[in-house]
N, C-alpha and C positions, 0 to 999 in steps of 0.2 A: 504493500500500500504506500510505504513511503517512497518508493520511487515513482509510480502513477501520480502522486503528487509534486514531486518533482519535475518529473515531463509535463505536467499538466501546467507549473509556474513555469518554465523556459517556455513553453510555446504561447502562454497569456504574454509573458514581455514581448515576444517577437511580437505577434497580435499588436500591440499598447506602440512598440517601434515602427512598426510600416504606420498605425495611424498618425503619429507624429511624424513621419518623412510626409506619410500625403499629404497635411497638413502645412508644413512648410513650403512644397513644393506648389500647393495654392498659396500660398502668400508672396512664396516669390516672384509668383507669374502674375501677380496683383501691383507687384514691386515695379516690376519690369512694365507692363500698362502704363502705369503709374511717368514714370521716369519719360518713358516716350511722348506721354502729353504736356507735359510740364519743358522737355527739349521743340515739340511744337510749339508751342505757345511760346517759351523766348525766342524761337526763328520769326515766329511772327508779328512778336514786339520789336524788334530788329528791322522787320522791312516796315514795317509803320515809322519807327522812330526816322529812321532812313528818307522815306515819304514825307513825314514832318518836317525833317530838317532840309531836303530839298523846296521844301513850299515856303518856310519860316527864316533858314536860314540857320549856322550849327548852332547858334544863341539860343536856340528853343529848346526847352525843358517842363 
């Protein structure tokens, strides 16, 4: 019996380990979303600013 119980807690931890790598591994792909909209949006403060400072002149802020 003590060993059935012992196999029984090594394959709950693996179990309890793959849900925490799944887990991680949605959050990094949430990470990475993440980063990409945030690098879009400074490109496109950049061609704005870019756009203003053409129209304004580089004094514009």
């Amino acid at each position: 019996r003590g060993l059935e119980n012992k196999k029984y807690d090594a394959m709950l931890y693996v179990v309890e380990q793959s849900e925490i790598n799944a887990e991680l591994a949605i959050e990094q792909s949430r990470t990475v979303k993440a980063r990409r909209k945030v690098n879009e949006l400074r490109r496109s403060n950049e061609v704005l600013r870019e756009e203003l400072e053409n129209t304004y002149g580089e004094g514009f802020e």
